[in-house]
ZAGU-802622 format. One line per 3 residues: number of its first residue (from 1); their letters; for each residue z, y, x of C-alpha. Coordinates in Angstrom, 2 decimals. Layout:
! ZAGU-802622
NUM	A	Z:Y:X | ...
! end
This chain:
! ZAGU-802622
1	XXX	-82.25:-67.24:7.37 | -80.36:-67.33:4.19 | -76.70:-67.58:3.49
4	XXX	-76.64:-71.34:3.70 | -78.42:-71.35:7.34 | -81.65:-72.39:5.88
7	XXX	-84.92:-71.23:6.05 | -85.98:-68.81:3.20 | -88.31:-71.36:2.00
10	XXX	-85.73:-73.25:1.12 | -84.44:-72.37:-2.97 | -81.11:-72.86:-4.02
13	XXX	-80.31:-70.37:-6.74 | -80.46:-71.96:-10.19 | -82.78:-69.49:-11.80
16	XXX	-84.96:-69.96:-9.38 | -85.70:-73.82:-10.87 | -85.03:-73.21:-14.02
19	XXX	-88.14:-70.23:-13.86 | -90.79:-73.29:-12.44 | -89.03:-75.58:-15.27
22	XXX	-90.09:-73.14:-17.82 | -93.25:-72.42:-16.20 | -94.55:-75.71:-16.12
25	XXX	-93.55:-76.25:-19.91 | -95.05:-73.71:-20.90 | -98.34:-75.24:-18.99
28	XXX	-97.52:-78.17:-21.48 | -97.24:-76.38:-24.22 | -100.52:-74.77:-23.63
31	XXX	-102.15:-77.87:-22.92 | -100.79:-79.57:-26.32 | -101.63:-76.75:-28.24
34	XXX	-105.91:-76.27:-26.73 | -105.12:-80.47:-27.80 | -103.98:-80.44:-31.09
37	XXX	-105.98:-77.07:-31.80 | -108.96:-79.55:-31.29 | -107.86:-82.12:-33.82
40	XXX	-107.02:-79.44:-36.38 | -111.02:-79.43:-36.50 | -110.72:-82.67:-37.17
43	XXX	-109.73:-84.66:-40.20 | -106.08:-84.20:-39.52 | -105.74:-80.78:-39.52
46	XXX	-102.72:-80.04:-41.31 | -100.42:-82.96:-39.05 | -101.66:-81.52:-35.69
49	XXX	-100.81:-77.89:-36.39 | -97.39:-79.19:-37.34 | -97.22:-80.84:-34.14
52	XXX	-98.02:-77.38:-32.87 | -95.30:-75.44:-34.66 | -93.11:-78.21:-33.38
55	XXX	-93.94:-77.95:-29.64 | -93.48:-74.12:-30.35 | -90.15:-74.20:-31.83
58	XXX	-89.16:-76.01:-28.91 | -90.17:-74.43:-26.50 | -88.54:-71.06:-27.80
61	XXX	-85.14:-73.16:-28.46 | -85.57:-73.79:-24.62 | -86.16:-70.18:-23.71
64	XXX	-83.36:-69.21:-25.76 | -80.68:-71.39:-24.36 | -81.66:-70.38:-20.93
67	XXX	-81.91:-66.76:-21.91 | -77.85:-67.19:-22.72 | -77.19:-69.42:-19.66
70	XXX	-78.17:-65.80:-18.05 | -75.95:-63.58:-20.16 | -72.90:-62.84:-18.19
73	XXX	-70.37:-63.44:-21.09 | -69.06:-59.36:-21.69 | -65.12:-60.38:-20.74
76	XXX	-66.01:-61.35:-17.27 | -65.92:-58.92:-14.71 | -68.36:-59.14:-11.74
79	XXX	-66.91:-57.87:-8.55 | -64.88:-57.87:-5.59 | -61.55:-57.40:-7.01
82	XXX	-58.40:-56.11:-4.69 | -57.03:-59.37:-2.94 | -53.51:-57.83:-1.86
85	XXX	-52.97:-56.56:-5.29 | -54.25:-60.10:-6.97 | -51.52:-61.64:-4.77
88	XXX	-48.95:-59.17:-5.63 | -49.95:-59.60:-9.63 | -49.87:-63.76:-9.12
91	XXX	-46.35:-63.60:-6.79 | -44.90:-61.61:-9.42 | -45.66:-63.97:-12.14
94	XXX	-44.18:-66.94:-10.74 | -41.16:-65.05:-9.63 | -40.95:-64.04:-12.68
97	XXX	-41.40:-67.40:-14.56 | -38.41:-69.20:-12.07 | -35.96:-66.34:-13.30
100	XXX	-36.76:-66.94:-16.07 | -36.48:-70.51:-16.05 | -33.03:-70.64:-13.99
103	XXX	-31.31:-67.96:-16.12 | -27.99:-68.49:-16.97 | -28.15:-68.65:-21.05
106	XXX	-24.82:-69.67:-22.03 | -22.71:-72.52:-22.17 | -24.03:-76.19:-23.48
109	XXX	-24.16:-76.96:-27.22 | -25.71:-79.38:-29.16 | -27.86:-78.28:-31.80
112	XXX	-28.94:-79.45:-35.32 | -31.86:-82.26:-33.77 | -28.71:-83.73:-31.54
115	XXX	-30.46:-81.93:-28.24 | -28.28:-79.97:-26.13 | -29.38:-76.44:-25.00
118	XXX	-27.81:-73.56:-23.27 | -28.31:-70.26:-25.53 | -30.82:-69.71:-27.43
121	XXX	-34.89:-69.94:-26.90 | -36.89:-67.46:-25.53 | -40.28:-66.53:-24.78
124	XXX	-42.70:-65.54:-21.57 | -45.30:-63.55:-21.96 | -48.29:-64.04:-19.23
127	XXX	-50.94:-61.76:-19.89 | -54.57:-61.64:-19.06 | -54.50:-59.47:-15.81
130	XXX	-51.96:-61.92:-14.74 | -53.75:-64.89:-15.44 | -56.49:-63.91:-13.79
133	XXX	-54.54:-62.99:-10.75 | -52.93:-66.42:-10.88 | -56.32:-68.40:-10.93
136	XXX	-57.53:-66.40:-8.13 | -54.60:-66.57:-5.74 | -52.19:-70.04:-6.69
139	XXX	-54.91:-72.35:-8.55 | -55.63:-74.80:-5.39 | -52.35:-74.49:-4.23
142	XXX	-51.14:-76.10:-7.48 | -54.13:-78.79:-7.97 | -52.95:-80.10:-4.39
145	XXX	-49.69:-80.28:-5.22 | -50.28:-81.99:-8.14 | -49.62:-86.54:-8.36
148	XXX	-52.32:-87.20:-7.78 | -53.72:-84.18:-6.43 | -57.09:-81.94:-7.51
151	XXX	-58.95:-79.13:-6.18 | -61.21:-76.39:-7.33 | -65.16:-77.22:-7.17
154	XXX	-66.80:-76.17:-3.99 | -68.68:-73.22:-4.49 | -66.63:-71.72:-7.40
157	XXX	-65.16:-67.80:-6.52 | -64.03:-64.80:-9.17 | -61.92:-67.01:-11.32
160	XXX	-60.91:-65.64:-14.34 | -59.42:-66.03:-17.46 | -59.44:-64.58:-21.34
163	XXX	-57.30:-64.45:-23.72 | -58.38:-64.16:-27.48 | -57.90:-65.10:-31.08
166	XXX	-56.13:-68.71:-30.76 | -58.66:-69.55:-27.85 | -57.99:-69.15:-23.81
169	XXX	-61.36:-69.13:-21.29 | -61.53:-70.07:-17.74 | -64.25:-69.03:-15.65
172	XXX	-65.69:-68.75:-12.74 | -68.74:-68.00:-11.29 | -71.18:-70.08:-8.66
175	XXX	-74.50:-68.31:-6.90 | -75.57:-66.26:-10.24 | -73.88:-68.19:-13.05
178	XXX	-70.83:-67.64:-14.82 | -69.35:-71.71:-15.78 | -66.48:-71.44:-18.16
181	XXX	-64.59:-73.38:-20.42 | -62.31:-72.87:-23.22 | -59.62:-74.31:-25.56
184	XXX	-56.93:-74.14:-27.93 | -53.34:-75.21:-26.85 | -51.29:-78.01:-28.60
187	XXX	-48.03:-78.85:-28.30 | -45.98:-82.11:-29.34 | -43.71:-84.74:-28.52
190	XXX	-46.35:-86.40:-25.84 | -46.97:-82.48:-23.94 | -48.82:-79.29:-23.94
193	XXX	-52.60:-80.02:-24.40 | -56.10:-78.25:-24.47 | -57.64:-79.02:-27.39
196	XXX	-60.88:-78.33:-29.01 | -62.33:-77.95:-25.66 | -65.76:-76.36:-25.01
199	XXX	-67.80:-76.02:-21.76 | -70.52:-73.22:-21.17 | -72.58:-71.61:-18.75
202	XXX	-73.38:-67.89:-19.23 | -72.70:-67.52:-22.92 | -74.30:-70.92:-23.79
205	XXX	-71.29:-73.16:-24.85 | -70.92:-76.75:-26.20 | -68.16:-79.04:-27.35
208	XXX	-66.80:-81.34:-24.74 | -67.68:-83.93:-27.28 | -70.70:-82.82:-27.56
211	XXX	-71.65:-83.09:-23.64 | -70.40:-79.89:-22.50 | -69.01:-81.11:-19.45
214	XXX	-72.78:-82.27:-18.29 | -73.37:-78.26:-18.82 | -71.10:-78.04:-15.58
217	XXX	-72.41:-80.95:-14.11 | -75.74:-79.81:-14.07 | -74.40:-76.96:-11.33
220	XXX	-72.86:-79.49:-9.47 | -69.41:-79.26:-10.51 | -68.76:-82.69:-9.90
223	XXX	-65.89:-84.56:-10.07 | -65.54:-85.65:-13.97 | -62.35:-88.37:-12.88
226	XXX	-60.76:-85.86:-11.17 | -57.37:-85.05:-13.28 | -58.12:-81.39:-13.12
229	XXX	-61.65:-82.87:-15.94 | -59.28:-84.63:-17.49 | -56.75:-82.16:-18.41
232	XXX	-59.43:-79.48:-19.71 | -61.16:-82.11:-21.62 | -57.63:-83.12:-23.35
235	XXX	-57.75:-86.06:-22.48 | -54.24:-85.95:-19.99 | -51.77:-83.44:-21.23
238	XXX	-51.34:-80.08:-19.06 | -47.74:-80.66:-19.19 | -46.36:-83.65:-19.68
241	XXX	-43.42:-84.56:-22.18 | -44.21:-80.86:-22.23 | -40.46:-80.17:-20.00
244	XXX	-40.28:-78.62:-16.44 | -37.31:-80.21:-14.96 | -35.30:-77.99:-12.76
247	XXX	-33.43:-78.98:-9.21 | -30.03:-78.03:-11.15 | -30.88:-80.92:-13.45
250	XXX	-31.79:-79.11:-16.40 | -35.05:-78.74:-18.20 | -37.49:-76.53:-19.87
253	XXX	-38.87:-77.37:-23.14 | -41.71:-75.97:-24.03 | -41.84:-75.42:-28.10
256	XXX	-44.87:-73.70:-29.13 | -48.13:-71.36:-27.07 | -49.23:-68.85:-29.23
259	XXX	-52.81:-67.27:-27.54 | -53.20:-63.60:-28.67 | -56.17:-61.06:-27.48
262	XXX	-55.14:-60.78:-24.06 | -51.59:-62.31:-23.59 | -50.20:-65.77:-23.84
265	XXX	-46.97:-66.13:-25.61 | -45.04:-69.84:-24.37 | -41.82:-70.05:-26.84
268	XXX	-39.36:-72.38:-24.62 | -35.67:-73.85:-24.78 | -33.12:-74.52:-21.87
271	XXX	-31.75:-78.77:-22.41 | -29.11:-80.11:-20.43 | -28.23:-83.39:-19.95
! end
C-alpha cells in the first residue's frame, strides 16, 4: 500500500505522468518524422523537413520546460526542519512586530501633510529565516482569520520564503515539486500590493498574466477565487488602506517595503486620530 492507502498500481506522483506524456510524444514525433522523411523523397522535400525541424524544436522546448519543472530552485531547502525552534523563530516575530507597533513614540503632532503622528517613523526588519518560520508555523492561522477567510492548499508542506534583489518568493513544495510564486511590493494610497507577480514550478516561472497561475493549477492547487489567489495575483491589496489599526485607536501606516537579499525592510508611521 502506498501513502495514500492505495494500491501501488495506483500513480500519483507528477513525474510519473509527465514521463508517459513525454514518452508518448516522443512516439509522435517519431511517427511524424518516418512521415515527413517519406515526403522529403517526394516533390516537397524542402517543406516536410521543415515540418521536421519544427516537430523537433518542439519537442526539445517540451523536454526543457519539464527538465526545469524538476530543478529544485537552489534557495529552497529540502528537509525536515526543527518545528519547536520554527515556532520559537515565528512567536518571536510577531511579539516582536506588536511592540513594536504599540510603542509609546511620543506625544501627538501634526505634521507637514496635516496627518497626526506620534514620534517619528521607524522601520522592522523581518528577515528570511523569520519568514520562513512564519509561513511554516502562523500562515493558516492568519488565512482563517482573515474576512472572508482562506486556507493553505491541501497537500502543500515546507513553506518557505526568499528574499532577493527587489523580489520576495513563496514556496512550497507538494509530492516532488517545489510551486512558488513571486513579486515585487507596492505601496500607495489604496494599500500594500504584490505586483509583477510570477508563478513557477521547479525553476520554470511565468507571469501571472501570462497564465502562471494555471502552472499551479495544473498540481491541483485549486482555488483561483479564493482571496489568498487574489492577493498574490495583485489583484486585492495585501493590506488594505495599507494601516493596521490598533485596539488603543491608533494606526500603523505603512510608507514604503524595501526587499533586500534576505531581509524585508517595512518603513512605517504611528497616526492618531
Amino acid at each position: 500500500m502506498n501513502r495514500a492507502g492505495e494500491p501501488p498500481s495506483v500513480e500519483h506522483k507528477p513525474r510519473a505522468r509527465a514521463v508517459r506524456w513525454l514518452s508518448r510524444a516522443w512516439r509522435g514525433m517519431e511517427k511524424a518524422t518516418r512521415t515527413t522523411g517519406r515526403a522529403a523523397r517526394g516533390n516537397h522535400g524542402s517543406r516536410a523537413m521543415l515540418v521536421v525541424w519544427l516537430i523537433a524544436a518542439m519537442f526539445g522546448c517540451v523536454v526543457l520546460v519539464y527538465a526545469l519543472t524538476l530543478r529544485t530552485p537552489s534557495w529552497f531547502t529540502i528537509g525536515t526542519r526543527d518545528p519547536a525552534e520554527a515556532r520559537r523563530l515565528a512567536q518571536r516575530l510577531e511579539n516582536r512586530i506588536i511592540t513594536e507597533a504599540y510603542r509609546f513614540r511620543g506625544e501627538p503632532s501634526v505634521g507637514p501633510d496635516g496627518v497626526r503622528r506620534t514620534g517619528e517613523d521607524w522601520r522592522l526588519r523581518v528577515t528570511e529565516e523569520e519568514a520562513t518560520a512564519w509561513l511554516a508555523v502562523k500562515l493558516s492561522e492568519w488565512l482563517v482569520n482573515r474576512d472572508p477567510p482562506s486556507r493553505v492548499p491541501a497537500g502543500v508542506s515546507e513553506l518557505q520564503a526568499h528574499f532577493g534583489n527587489g523580489r520576495a518568493w513563496g514556496a512550497g513544495r507538494m509530492e516532488e515539486s517545489v510551486y512558488a510564486i513571486s513579486g515585487l511590493v507596492r505601496v500607495d494610497k489604496e494599500g500594500v500590493w504584490l505586483t509583477s507577480p510570477r508563478a513557477g514550478v521547479g525553476s520554470f516561472w511565468l507571469p501571472i498574466s501570462w497564465g502562471g497561475l494555471g502552472l499551479l493549477g495544473s498540481g491541483g492547487l485549486e482555488g483561483r477565487n479564493d482571496v489568498a489567489w487574489k492577493m498574490v495575483s495583485g489583484k486585492v491589496p495585501l493590506v488594505s488602506g495599507g494601516t493596521v489599526r490598533l485596539e488603543d485607536g491608533r494606526r500603523v501606516r505603512v510608507l514604503g517595503v524595501k526587499i533586500e537579499p534576505g531581509v524585508v525592510v517595512v518603513e512605517c508611521r504611528t497616526e492618531v486620530p
